[in-house]
Every structure is written in C-alpha cells, then in structure tokens.
VEXZA-87963 format. One record per residue (C-alpha): x, y, z. Coordinates in pm, whole numbers, padded with zeros to 5 digits, always signed. Each point is the difference from the previous one (the first is absolute). Layout:
XYZ ...
This chain:
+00000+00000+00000 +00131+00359-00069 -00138+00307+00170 +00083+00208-00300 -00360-00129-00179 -00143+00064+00253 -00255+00348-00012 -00297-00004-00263 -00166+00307+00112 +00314+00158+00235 +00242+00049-00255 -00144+00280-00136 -00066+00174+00332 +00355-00091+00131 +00147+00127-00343 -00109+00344+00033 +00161+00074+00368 +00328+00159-00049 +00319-00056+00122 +00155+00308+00191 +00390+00020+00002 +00076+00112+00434 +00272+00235+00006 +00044+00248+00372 +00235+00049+00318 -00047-00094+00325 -00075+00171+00304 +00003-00030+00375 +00222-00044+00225 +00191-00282+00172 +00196+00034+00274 +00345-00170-00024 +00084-00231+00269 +00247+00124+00243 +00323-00130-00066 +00201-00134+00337 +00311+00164+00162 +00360-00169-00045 -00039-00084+00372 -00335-00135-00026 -00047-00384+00034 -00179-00138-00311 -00316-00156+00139 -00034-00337-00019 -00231-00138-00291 -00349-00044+00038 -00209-00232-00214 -00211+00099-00264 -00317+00132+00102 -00333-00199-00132 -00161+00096-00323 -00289+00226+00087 -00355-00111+00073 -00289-00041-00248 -00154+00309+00119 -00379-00187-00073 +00089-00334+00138 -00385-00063+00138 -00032-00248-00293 -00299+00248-00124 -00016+00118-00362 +00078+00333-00081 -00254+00292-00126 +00106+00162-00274 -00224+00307-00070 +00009+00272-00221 +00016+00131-00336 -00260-00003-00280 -00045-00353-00123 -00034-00291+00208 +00285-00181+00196 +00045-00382-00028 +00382-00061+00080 -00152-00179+00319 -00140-00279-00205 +00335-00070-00191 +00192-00284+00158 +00215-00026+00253 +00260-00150-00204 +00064+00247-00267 +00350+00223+00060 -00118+00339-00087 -00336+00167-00079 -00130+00296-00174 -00316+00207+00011 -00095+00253-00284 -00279+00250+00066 -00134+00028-00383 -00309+00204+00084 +00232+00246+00252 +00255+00012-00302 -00319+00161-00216 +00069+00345+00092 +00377-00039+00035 +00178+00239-00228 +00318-00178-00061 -00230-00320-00076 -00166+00192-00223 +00293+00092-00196 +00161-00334-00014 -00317-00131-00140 +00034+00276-00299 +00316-00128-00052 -00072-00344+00008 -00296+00012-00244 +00261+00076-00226 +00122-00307-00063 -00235-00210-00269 -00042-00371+00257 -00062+00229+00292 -00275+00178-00171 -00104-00259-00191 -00070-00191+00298 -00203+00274+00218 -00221+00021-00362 -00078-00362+00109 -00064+00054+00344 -00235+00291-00080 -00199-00239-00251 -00034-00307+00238 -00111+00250+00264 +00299+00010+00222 +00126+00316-00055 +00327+00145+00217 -00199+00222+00144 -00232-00265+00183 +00297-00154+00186 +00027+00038+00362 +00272-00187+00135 +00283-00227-00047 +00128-00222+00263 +00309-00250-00084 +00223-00224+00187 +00297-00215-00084 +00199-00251+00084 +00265-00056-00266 +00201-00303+00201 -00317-00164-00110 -00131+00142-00327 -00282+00097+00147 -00268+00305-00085 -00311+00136+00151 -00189+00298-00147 -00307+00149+00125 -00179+00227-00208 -00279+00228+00092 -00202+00214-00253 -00316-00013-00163 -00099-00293-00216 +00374-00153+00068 -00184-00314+00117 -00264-00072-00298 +00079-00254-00231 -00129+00125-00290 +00241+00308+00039 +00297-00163+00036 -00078-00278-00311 -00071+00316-00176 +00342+00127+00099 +00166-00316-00130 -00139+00082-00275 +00115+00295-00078 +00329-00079+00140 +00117-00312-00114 +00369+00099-00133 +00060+00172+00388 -00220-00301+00223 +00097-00273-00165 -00259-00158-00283 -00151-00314+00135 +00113-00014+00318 -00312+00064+00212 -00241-00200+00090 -00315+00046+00244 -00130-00270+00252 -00138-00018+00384 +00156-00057+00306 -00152-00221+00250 -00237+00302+00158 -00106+00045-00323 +00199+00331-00050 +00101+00065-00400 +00351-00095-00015 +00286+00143-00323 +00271-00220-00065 +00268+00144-00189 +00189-00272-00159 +00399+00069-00017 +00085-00225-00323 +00361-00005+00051 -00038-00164+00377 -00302-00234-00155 -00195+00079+00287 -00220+00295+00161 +00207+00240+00164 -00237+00206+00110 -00339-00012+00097 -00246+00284+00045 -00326+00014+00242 -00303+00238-00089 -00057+00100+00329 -00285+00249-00083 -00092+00247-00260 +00284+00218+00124 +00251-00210+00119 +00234-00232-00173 +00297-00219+00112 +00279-00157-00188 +00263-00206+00167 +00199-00275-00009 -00213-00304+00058 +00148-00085+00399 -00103+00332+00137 -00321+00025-00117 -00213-00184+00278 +00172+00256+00235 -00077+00299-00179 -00357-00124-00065 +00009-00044+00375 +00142+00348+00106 -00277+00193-00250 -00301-00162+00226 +00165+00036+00270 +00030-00370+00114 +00424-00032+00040 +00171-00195+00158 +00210+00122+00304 +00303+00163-00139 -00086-00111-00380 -00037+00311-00127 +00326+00292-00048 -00149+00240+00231 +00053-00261+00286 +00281-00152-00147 +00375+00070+00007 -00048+00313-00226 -00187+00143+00304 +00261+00192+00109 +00025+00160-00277 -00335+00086-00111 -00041+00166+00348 +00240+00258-00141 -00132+00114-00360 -00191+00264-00031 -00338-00126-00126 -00165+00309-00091 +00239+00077-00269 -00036-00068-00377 +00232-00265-00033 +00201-00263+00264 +00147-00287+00102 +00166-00241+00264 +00203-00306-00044 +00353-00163+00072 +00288+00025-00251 +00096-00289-00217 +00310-00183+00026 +00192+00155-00262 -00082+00351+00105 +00104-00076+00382 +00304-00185-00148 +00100+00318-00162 -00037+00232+00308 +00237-00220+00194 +00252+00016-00295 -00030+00374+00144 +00029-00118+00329 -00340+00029+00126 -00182-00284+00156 -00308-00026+00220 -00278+00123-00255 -00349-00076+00140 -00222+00131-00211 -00104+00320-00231 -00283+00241-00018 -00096+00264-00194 -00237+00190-00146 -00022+00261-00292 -00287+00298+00042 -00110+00139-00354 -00214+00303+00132 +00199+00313-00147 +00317-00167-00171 +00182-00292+00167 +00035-00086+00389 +00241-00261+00110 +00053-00179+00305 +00190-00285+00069 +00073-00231+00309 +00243-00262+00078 +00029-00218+00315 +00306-00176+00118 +00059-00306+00260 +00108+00330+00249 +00091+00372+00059 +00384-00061-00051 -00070-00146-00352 -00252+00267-00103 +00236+00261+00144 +00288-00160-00262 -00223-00034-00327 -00140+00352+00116 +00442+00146-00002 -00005-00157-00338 -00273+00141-00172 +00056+00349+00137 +00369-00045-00148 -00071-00172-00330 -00260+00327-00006 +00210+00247+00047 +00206-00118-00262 -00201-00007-00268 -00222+00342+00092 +00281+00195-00236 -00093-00230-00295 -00362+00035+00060 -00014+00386-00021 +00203-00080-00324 -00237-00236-00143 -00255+00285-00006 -00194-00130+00352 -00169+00336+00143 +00180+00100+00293 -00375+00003+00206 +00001-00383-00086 +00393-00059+00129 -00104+00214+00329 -00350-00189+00072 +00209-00344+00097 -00007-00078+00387 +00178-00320+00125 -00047-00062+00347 -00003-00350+00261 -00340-00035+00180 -00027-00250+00293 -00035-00362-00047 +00337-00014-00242 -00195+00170-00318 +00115+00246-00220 -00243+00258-00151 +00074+00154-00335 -00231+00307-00169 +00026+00238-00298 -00235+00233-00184 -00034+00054-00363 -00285+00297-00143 -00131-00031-00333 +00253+00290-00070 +00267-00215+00098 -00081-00289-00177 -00039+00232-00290 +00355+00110-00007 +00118-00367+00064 -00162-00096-00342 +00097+00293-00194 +00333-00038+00114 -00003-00391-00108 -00188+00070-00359 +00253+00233-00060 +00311-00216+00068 -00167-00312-00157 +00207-00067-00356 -00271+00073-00278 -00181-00267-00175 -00164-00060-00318 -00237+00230-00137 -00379-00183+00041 -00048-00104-00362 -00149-00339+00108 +00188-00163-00257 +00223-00268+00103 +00361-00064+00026 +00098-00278-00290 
C-alpha cells in the first residue's frame, strides 16, 4: 500500500495551501549560567533528571475547540505519529489563502480539477475541514473530510468520473460494511490489493484510511472508543495539549527516524515531540514548539538554534526577507523542557518575499503552448 494514492477529494484542497518560506531573529533573554571560581570545588555529578510529565495524564481525551469547521483529530488513532487539522471554512476569508488559490488556478490539472468538483457538486468552497494522521513506519493513512456532500456516493462516482487521469480509472469500487454503512474501496493495482478503504459516514462526512484503522476511527466519530484508542488519549497527547486549536492550520506528532537521526548528527538528542500551528488571519502567523526528555537538553538545542540564527540573519536581509519579518522571531524555553518558536509575516511582507523571488527566478519560455520536440 502507498499513502501517496491516497486523497480523491483532498488533493485538491491540500494543493491550494501554500508553503511559506520562515525567515526572523530571535529574542529573549537567557541568562548564562554562572561559571565557578578557580577555587571552587566542581560539584559532584548528579543524574539526569526524569523526562517531564504528560501534563494530561488522567487517561481522558482531550477537547479540542475552536475555529470555523469542525474538529475530528480526536477520532484519529492512537497509533498514527503526527496529525494535522485544516480549518477550510476559517481559511474562506483568509487573504493569503485567497491569493494562493489565484495562483494555483493557474495551473491547467489544478483548475481542471476544481471544474470537476464544481460539476459533481463538491465545490472548494463547501469544504470544512481536513483532519489527517500518519504513521509512515507502517504505511499507514487516515483522512477525515468534512464538507457538504463529501459523503454522497453519487458525488464522488461523479468525481471519478470526471477525474479519471488524477484518481486512478477503475480503481473504485462501492460496497457495505457490516452496519450497513456504504463503503469505497480504492483498489491500488500495483500492490493487487485495496489500499485504502473509505466509509460514508453521513452526507457530510467522509473517511479514507488504510484498511486497519478504520474500525477505530469509525469508533472515535460515534463516540464509542476504546480507552486510549484514539490520538487525543494516546501518546500524541502531550502534544496536542500544546497546539493552538483555534488557528487555521496545525499539527502534533513525533519526528521520524531519519529526521531525529539527523539532529543528533548535530548533536542534539532527546526530541519528544513537535507542535505547531500556522494562523492565516492578516498574512502568516507561526508558532512552533518542541519538547525534550528535560530542561538541560532543551536549554542546548535552544544555544543552537539561537547561534545557527544569528548566523544566517545577514544572509536573510540579503535574500530580500523584510527586516519586520527577521525582527518578529522569538525563541525562548518554557517549562516542562519545550522550546517555543514564533514569527509574523503581513500580506505586505509576503508580498516583497515573492517579488523579490519572481524577480531572481531565471526566465522561462514564453507561454506559446507549443511543445518542446
């Protein structure tokens, strides 16, 4: 099974949020540690201190509340790495999303496939909400998709359709699970077997997931889990109890192997977990968190960053990054071994960034439509 196939009606939707390059500084302040005398006596070595505690350690799901569409990141399993949440209908009125969909209608598939949406009735505009969650150890996928008409079969064969070239001709088929619930199967031909299976939950809500975690995500939407089965009670609790869940866009999750392999090539160990959060109100809000196993690690990847910073805030300012975006960084070590990370960009900001990049990108071919022999 590959997660690539995965997203029939997502794709789209996830297409047209833009990537936003981070450049900033840091500020606050840290107090060096006080350095002892030649005649002091070096203190004798302590152990390590434990990791911090789950701060939500009651066993008890978490709420996540706010923003415009609805949340369902608590009915994703416990077993997936990292989740997302994407508040489409709170994106509506966001200005920067509503220049990156300008510019992504530009390209021919993008467009061509929001004409298609629009005809089977599932236009962008009647999305709500994306929730996702991974596991890539295990291959494994769950999407959760919430928006008007997102869960009628007739819709989404009509979307097939009209898409066959992007969701795969002849791969979908439609049965019933055992509670008599209309079932998609989308067939991945290379595997030889179903790698995904989706469950019409209701007229608005649709999941597709790999075929494992759907009892537990059927579970988690009627609110019948499990104890500790679904990611809000799971080991991502942690971190979900720090995002920011009013904002337009976030996640929680651990880091895979490769990633955390990489950081200790740098020398930094003891990565718990990541959150963060991105707020598209009036340009671009960042915030980031990271917690380590304690203070004394957090306090060394927190040194690190600041320095690595500091050296590449000259080449920023050169690159043509506002100097309002390179001030609005703050780095600073909250308790519980986590590091907190924000930055600001206004539409006027972001603005500049692009102009900036069109005008060093190396010219292309003039749009003639003809193609290269």
């Amino acid at each position: 099974m590959r997660i690539r196939r995965a997203l029939p009606v997502t794709r789209v939707a996830v297409a047209l949020i833009g990537a936003a390059a981070l450049s900033g500084s840091c500020s606050s302040e840290t107090p060096s540690d006080p350095k002892p005398t030649p005649t002091e006596t070096p203190p004798a070595k302590s152990p390590p201190p434990p990791p911090p505690e789950d701060p939500v350690d009651d066993g008890a799901p978490l709420e996540l509340r706010g923003g415009v569409g609805p949340i369902h990141v608590d009915a994703l399993p416990a077993a997936a790495t990292m989740v997302a949440h994407v508040d489409l209908a709170g994106l509506a009125d966001a200005p920067l999303w509503a220049e990156n969909r300008a510019i992504m209608e530009r390209d021919a598939e993008t467009k061509r496939a929001l004409t298609a949406m629009r005809r089977c009735e599932l236009p962008l505009e009647g999305l709500r909400a994306l929730d996702i969650g991974v596991d890539p150890r295990a291959s494994r996928l769950a999407v959760i998709i919430s928006g008007a008409g997102v869960g009628a079969r007739g819709k989404l064969e009509c979307l097939h359709r009209e898409l066959p070239d992007q969701l795969g001709a002849g791969t979908w088929t439609f049965d019933q699970d055992e509670e008599g619930r209309e079932r998609l199967l989308v067939a991945d031909a290379r595997a030889g077997d179903s790698a995904l299976v989706g469950l019409l939950v209701a007229e608005d809500t649709l999941v597709l997931a790999s075929a494992p975690w759907l009892p537990a995500i059927a579970r988690g939407l009627g609110g019948a889990s499990k104890p500790g089965e679904t990611a809000s009670a799971g080991p991502l609790k942690p971190a979900l109890a720090r995002v920011e869940s009013a904002r337009h866009i976030w996640f929680a999750g651990t880091l895979p192997a490769d990633a955390l392999a990489a950081l200790q090539r740098e020398g930094i160990t003891g990565v718990l977990d990541v959150a963060g959060a991105l707020d598209l109100s009036d340009g671009l809000a960042i915030a980031l968190s990271v917690r380590a196993e304690d203070d004394a690690r957090a306090g060394t990847m927190l040194t690190r960053a600041r320095t690595q910073f500091d050296n590449v805030r000259p080449l920023a300012r050169l690159a043509g990054v506002p100097e309002g975006v390179v001030d609005s960084v703050s780095m600073r070590q909250a308790d519980g071994g986590v590091i907190e990370l924000r930055a600001t960009l206004s539409m006027e900001d972001i603005r500049a960034v692009r102009k900036t990049l069109n005008e060093r990108a190396p010219a292309g071919p003039p749009p003639t439509g003809a193609k290269d022999p």
